[in-house]
Residue frames relative to the residue before (quaternion, step in Angstrom):
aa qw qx qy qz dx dy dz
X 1.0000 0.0000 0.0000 0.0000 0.00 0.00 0.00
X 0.5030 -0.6429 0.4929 0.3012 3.59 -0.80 0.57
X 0.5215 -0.7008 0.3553 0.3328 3.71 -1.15 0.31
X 0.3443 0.6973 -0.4345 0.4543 2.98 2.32 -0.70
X 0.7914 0.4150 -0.3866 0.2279 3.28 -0.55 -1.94
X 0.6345 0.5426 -0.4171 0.3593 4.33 0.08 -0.70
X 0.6772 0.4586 -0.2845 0.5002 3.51 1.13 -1.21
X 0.6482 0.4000 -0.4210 0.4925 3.74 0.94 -0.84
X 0.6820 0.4043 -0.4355 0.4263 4.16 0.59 -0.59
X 0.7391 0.4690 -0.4133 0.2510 3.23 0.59 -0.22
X 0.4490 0.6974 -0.2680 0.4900 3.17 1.95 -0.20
X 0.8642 0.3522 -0.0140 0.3590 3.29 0.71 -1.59
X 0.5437 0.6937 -0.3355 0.3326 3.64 1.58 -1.11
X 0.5475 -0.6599 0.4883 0.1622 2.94 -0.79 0.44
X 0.4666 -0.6471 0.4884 0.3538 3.80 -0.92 1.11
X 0.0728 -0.7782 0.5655 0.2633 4.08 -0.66 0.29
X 0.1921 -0.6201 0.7552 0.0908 4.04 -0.89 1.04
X 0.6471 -0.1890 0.6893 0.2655 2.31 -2.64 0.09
X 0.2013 -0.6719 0.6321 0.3294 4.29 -1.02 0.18
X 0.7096 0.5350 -0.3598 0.2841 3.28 1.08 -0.80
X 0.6070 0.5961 -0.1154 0.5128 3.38 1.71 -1.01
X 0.8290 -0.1238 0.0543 0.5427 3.93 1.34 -0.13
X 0.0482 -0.8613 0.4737 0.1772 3.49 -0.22 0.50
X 0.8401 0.0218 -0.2010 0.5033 3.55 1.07 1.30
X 0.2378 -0.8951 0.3474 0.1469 3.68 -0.15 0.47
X 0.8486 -0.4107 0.1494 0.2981 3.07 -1.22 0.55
X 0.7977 -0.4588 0.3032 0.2475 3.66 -0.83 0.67
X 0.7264 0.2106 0.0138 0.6541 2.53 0.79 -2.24
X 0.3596 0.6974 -0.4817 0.3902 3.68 0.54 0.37
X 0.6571 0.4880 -0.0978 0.5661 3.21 0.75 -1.96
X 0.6693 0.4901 -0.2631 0.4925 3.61 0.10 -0.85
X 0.6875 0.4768 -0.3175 0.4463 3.97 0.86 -1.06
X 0.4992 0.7528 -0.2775 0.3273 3.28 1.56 -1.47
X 0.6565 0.7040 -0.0331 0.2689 2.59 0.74 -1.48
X 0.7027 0.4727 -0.0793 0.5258 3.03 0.83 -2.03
X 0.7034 0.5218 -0.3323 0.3500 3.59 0.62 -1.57
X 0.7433 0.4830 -0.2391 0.3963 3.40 0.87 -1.47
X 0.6806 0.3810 -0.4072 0.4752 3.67 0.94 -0.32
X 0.5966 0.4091 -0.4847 0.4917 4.08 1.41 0.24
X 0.6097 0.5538 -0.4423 0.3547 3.38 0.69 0.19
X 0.5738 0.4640 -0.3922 0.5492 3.33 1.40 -0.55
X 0.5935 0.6014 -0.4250 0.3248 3.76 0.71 -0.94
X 0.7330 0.4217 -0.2404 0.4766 3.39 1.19 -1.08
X 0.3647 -0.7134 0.4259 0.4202 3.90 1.53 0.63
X 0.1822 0.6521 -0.6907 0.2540 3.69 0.38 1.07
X 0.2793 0.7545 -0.5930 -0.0335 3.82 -0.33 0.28
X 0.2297 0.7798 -0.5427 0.2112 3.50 0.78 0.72
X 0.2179 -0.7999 0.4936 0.2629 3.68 -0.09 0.71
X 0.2843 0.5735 -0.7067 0.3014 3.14 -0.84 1.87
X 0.5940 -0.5199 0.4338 0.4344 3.62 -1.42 0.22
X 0.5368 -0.3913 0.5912 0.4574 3.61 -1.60 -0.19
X 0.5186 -0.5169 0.6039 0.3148 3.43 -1.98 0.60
X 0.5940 0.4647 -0.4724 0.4562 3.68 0.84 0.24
X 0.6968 0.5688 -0.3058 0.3120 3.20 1.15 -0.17
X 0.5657 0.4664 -0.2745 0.6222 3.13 1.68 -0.92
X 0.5338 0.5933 -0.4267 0.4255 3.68 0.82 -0.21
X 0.5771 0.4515 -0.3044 0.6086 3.85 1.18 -0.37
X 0.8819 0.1495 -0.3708 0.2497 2.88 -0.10 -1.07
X 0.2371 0.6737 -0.4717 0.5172 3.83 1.57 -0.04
X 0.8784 0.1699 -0.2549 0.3668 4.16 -0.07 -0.42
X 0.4825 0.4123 -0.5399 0.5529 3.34 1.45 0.56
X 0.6932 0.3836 -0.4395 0.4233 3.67 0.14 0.17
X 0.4513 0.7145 -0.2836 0.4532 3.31 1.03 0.17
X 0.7340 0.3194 -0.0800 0.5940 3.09 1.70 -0.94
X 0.6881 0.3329 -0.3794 0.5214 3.60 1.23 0.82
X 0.7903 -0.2584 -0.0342 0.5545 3.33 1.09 0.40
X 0.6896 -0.5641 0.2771 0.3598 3.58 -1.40 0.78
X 0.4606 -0.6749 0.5353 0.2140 3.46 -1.46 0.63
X 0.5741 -0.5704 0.4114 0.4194 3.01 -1.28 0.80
X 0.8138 -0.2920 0.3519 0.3588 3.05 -1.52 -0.96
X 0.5690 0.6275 -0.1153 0.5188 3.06 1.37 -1.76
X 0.6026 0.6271 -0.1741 0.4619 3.76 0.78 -1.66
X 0.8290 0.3118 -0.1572 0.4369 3.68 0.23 -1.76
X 0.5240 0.6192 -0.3964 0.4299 3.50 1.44 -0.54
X 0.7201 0.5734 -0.1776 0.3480 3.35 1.07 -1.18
X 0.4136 0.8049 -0.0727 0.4194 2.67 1.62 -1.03
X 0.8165 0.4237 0.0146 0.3919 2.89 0.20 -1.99
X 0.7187 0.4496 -0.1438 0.5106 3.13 1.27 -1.08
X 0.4949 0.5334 -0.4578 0.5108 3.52 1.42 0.07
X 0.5965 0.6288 -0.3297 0.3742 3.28 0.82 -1.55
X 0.6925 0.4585 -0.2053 0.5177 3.77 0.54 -1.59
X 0.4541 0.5392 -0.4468 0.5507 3.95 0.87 -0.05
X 0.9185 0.1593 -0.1142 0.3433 3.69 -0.44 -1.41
X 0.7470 0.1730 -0.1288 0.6288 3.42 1.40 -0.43
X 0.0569 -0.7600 0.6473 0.0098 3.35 0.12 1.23
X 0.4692 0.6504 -0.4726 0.3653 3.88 0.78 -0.36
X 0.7648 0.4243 -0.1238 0.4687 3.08 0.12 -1.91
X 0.5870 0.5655 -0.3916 0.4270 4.11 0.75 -1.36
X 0.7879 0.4688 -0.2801 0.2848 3.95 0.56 -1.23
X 0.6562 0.5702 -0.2628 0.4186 3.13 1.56 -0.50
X 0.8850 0.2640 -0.0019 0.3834 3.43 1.49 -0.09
X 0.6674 0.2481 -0.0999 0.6950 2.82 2.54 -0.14
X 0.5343 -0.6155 0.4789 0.3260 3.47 -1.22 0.85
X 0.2723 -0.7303 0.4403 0.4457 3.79 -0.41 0.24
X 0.1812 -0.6888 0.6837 0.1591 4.02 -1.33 0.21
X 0.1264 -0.6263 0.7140 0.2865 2.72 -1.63 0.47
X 0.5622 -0.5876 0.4666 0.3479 3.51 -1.41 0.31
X 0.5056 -0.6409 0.5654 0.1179 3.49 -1.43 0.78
X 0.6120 -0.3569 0.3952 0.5847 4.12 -0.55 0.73
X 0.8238 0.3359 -0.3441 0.3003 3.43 -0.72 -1.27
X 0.5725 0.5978 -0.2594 0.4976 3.46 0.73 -1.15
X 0.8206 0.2874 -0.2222 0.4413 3.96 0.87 -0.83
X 0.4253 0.7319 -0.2655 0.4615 3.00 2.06 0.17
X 0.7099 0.5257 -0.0977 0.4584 2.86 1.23 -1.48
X 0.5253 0.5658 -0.3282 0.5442 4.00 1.42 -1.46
X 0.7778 0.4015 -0.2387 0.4206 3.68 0.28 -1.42
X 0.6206 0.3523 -0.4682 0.5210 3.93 0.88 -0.06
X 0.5258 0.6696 -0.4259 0.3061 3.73 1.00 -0.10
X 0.7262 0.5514 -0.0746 0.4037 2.51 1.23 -1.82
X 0.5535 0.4830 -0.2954 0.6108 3.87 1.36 -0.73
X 0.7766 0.3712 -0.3376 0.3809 3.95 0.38 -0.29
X 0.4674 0.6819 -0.3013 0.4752 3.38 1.53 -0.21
X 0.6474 0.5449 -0.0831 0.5263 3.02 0.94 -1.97
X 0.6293 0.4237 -0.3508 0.5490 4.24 0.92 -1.07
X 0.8019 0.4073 -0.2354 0.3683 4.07 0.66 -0.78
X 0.4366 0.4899 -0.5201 0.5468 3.19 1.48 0.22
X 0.5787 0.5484 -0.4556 0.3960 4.08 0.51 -1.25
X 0.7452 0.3888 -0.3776 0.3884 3.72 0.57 -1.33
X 0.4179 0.6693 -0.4588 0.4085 3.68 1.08 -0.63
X 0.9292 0.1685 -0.1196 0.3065 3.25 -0.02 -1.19
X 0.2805 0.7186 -0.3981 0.4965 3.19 1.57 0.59
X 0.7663 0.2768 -0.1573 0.5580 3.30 0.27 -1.61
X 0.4727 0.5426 -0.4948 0.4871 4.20 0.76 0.65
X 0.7216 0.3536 -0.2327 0.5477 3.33 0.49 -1.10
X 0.8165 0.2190 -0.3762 0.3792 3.31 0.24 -0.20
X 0.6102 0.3400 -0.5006 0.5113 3.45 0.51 0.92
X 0.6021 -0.6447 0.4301 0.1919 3.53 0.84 0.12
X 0.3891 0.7555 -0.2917 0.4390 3.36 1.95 0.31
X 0.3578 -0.7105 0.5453 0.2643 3.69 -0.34 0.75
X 0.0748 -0.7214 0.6602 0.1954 3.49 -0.84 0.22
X 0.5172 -0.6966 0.4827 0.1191 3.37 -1.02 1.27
X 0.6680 -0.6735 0.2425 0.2035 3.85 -0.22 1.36
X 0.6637 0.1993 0.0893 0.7154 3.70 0.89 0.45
X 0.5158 0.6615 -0.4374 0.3242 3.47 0.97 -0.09
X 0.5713 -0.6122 0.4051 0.3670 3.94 -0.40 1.35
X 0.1241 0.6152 -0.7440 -0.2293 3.64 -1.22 -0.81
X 0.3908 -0.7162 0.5661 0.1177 3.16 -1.48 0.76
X 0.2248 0.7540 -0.5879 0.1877 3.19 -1.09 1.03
X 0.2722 -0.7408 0.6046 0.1077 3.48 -1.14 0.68
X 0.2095 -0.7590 0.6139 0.0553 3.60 -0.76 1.48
């Protein structure tokens, strides 16, 4: 893989939501997106999966079209207690995740990461700017 191409996906990919659960996301979301994926390259992760800030989004637009399992809210949670330990302590027990449960984040995270690629595939080939922070929609 080139060294170009991570810095240019992490620049360019697209945020993936739930459509049914949000139909664009937060500012500082986009901005965070941002940050995580260029420390993930910093830390030569180049394994093509999303950031856990990502699956943390897209985990809370699905959140808003119908309840999570068990497995789901556990995961959840434990993202949550990652980026906002402040807010997580005042209102949630902390978890850690179990194999399956980290089995499950990391197949999240590799299908997220495969629908941003198609995102930006089907840009370039139509020649369509995609707009920085701009959502894509999909349902996992």
């Amino acid at each position: 893989m080139s060294s170009i191409r991570p810095v240019v996906h992490a620049i360019l990919a697209p945020i993936v939501i739930n459509p049914l659960g949000l139909d664009d996301v937060e500012p500082e979301w986009s901005a965070k997106v941002k940050v995580e994926r260029l420390a993930k390259i910093a830390r030569n992760d180049l394994e093509e999966a999303a950031t856990d800030y990502e699956a943390m989004i897209y985990i809370h637009s699905q959140t808003l079209v119908a309840p999570l399992t068990d497995t789901w809210t556990r995961i959840y949670f434990w993202l949550f207690w990652q980026f906002y330990p402040d807010q997580a302590k005042t209102f949630l027990e902390k978890v850690e995740l179990h194999d399956y449960e980290k089995r499950q984040l990391d197949d999240l995270k590799r299908w997220i990461y495969r629908k941003q690629k198609e995102a930006l595939r089907y840009v370039k080939a139509k020649k369509t700017p995609v707009a920085l922070g701009q959502a894509t929609l999909f349902q996992f």
